[in-house]
C-alpha positions in Angstrom: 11.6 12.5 6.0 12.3 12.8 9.4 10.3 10.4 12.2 8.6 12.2 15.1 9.7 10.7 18.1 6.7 10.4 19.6 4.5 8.8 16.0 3.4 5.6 18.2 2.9 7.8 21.8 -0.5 6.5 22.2 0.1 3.2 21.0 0.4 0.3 23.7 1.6 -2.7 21.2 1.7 -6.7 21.1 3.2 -8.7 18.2 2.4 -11.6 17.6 5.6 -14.4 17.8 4.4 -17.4 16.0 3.5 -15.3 13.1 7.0 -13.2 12.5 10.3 -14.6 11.5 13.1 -13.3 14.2 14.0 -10.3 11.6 10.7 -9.2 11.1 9.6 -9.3 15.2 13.0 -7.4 15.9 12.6 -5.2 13.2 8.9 -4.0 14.2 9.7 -4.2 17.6 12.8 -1.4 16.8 10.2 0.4 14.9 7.5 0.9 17.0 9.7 1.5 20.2 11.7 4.0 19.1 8.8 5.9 17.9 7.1 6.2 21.5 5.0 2.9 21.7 5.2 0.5 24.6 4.9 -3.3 23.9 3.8 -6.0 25.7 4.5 -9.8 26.1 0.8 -10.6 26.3 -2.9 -9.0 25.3 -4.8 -7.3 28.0 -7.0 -5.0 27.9 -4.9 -1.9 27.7 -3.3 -3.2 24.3 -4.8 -1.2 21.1 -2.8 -2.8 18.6 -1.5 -6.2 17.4 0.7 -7.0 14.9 0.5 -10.3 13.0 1.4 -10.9 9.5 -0.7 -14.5 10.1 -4.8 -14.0 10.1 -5.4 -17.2 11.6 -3.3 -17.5 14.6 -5.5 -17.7 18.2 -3.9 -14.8 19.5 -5.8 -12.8 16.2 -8.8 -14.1 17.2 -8.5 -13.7 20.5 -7.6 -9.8 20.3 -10.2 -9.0 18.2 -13.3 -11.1 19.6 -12.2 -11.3 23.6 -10.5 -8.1 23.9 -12.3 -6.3 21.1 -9.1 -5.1 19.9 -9.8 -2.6 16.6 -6.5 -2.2 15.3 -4.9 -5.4 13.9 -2.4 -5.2 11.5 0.5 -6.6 9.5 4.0 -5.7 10.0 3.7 -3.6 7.1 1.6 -1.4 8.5 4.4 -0.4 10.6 6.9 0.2 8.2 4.5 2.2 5.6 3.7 4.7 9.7 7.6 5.4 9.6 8.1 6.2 5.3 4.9 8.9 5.9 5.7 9.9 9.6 1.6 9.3 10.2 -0.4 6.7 11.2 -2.5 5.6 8.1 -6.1 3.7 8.1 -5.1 0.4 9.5 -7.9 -1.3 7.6 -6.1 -2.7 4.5 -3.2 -4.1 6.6 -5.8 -6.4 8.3 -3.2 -9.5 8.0 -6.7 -11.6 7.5 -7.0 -10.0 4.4 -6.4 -12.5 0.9 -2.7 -11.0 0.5 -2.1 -12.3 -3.3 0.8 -10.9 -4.1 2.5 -12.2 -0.8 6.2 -12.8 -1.3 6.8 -10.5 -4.3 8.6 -7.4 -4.7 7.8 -5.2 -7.5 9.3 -2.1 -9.5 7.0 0.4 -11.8 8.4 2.3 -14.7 6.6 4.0 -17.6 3.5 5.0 -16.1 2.1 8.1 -15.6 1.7 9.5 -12.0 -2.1 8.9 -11.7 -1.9 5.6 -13.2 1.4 5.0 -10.7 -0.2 6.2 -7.8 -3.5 4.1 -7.9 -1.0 0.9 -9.1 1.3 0.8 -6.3 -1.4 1.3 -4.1 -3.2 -1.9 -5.3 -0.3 -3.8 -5.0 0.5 -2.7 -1.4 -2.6 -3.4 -0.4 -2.7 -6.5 -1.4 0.7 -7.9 0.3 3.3 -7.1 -2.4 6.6 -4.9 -1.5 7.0 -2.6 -4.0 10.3 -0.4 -4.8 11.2 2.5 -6.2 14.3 0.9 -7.9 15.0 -2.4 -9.1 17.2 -4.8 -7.0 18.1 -8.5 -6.5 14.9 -9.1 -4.7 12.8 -7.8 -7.6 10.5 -10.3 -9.1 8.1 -8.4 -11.0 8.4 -5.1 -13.2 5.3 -3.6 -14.1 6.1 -1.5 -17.4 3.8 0.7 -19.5 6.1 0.6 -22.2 9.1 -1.5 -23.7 11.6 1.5 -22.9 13.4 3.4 -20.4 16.4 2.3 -18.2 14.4 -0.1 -16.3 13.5 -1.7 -18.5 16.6 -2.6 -20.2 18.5 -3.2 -16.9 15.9 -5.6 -16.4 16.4 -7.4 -20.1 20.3 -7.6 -19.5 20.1 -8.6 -15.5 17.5 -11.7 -17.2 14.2 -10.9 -15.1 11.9 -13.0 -16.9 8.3 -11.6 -15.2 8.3 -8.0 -16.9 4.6 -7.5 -17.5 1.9 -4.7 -18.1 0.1 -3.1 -15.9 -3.2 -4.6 -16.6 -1.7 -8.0 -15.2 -1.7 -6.3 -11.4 -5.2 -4.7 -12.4 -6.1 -8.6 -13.4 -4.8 -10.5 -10.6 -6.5 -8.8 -8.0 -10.1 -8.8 -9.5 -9.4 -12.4 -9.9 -7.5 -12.7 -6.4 -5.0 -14.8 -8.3 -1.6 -14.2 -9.6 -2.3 -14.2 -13.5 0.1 -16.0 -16.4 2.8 -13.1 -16.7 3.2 -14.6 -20.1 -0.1 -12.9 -21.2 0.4 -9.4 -20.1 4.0 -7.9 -22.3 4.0 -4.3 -21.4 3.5 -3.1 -24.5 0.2 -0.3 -24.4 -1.5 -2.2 -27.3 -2.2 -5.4 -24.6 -4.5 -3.0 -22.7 -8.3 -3.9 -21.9 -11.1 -2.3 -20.4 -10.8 -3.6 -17.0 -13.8 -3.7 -14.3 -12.8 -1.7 -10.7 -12.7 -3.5 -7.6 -15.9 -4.1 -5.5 -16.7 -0.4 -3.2 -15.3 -1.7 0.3 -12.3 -3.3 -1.3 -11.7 0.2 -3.0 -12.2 2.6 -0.2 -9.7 0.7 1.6 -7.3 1.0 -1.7 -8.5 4.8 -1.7 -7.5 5.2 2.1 -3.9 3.8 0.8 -3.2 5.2 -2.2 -3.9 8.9 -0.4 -1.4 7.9 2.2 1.4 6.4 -0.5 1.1 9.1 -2.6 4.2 10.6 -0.5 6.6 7.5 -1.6 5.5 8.2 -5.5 6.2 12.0 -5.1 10.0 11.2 -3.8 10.6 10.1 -7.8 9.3 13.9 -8.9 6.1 13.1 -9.8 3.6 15.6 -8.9 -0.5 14.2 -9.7 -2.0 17.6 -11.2 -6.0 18.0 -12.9 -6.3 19.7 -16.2 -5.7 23.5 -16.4 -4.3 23.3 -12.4 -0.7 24.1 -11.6 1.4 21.2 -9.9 0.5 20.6 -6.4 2.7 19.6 -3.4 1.4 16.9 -1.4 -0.5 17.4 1.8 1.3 16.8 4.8 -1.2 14.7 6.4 -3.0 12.2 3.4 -6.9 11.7 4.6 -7.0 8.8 6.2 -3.9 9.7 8.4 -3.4 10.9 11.9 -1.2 13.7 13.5 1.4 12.0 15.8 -0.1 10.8 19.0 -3.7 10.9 17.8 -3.6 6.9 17.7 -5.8 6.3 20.6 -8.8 8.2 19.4 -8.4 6.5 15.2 -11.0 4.3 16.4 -13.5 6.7 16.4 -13.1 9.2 13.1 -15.5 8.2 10.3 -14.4 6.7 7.1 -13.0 9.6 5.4 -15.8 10.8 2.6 -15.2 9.6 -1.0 -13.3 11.8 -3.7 -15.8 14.0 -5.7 -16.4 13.1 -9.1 -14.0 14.3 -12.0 -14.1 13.7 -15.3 -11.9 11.3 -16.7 -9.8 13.6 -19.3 -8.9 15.4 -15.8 -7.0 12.2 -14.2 -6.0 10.1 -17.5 -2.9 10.7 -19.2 -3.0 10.6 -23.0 -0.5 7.6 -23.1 -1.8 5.8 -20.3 -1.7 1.9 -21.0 -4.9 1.7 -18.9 -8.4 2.1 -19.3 -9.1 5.8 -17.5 -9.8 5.1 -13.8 -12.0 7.6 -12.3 -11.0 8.7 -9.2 -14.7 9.1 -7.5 -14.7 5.4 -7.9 -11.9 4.7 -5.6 
């Protein structure tokens, strides 16, 4: 997908040193400057974004209680901006936000799309990295099923945490990484599992809309029953048109999905409980 040059116009950008190692400030810095921002060396009052991947540092606290500074975010938040080529709701990025999955990269094979969709988002919103292949840096593969090339690349390569998808589901109802050892992906392990708390899931909502480009880039295409395949929409809700930054701080939160019955949204092979979409 190709950047628009001006993605960050309205942005006017601090980062946070003491909470990014030198390849993650340079990297973000890269990031947002080449995409129209302008970043500072301290706060003032003109700045309408910080970017710490640290919730506690004083300079958090001071943007957001002296300066009243609304968008604070994780260097994440960047990176996901540049995949979609919009600004997404910063709101799940809030680097003060109980990242469990912090330091782990994941991979997803055998799932369906809706059940793909929803997972990754989860998992992004709560600090993991997730990929769309599996590499050296891969610690976790979440697996529907105990087939498919993934799956046995990651047998032979040794990864020892290969798990079901109900152990992501788990971990962040519980807001602690589960016993992998529990969870074989294998579709007979799943159980009914309870949805995550309304504010926790709108954010998740506002996330998965916007990540929903990332899954499509595999083929998949999320469809209802008896609708033709859709393309995804340019702009997921939640997102912004290039140089619309300034004014995110006043658009409502974006209105929950209607309801839809669950045969609509659950594939027949799922290995999870059927998620309705309303509820996200």
């Amino acid at each position: 997908m190709a950047v628009p040059s001006n993605l960050f116009q309205d942005v006017q950008a601090y980062l946070v040193p003491s909470t990014l190692d030198q390849a993650a400030f340079e990297e973000t810095s890269r990031l947002l400057s080449s995409n129209g921002a302008r970043l500072h060396n301290f706060i003032t009052e003109g700045i309408n974004l910080v970017v710490a991947d640290q919730g506690n540092a004083p300079e958090v606290v001071e943007a957001r209680e002296t300066f009243r500074v609304q968008h604070v975010v994780t260097t994440q938040w960047v990176r996901v901006c540049v995949q979609l080529g919009c600004t997404v709701n910063p709101r799940p990025f809030a680097p003060e936000r109980r990242q469990i999955f912090a330091g782990i990269t994941m991979a997803m094979t055998q799932l369906p799309p809706l059940d793909l969709h929803r997972l990754w988002a989860l998992a992004v919103a709560h600090g993991a990295k997730c990929e769309r292949v599996l590499t050296k840096k891969t610690t976790h593969l979440i697996c529907g099923s105990c087939i498919g090339k993934k799956f046995e690349v990651a047998v032979n390569s040794g990864l020892k945490r290969i798990v079901s998808p109900n152990w992501l589901v788990d971990s962040v109802l519980k807001l602690t990484i589960q016993d992998e050892s529990r969870y074989p992906p294998v579709a007979s392990t799943a159980r009914p599992v309870t949805l995550p708390t309304t504010t926790d899931a709108q954010a998740i909502h506002d996330l998965a809309a916007s990540l929903k480009h990332e899954a499509s880039q595999l083929g998949l295409r999320p469809q209802q029953a008896g609708q033709p395949q859709q393309h995804v929409p340019q702009l997921p809700p939640g997102a912004q048109a290039p140089g619309a930054f300034g004014q995110h701080a006043q658009h409502q939160r974006p209105p929950p999905l209607p309801p839809v019955h669950p045969a609509a949204v659950q594939h027949p092979n799922s290995p999870l409980e059927p998620l309705d979409p309303h509820r996200f």
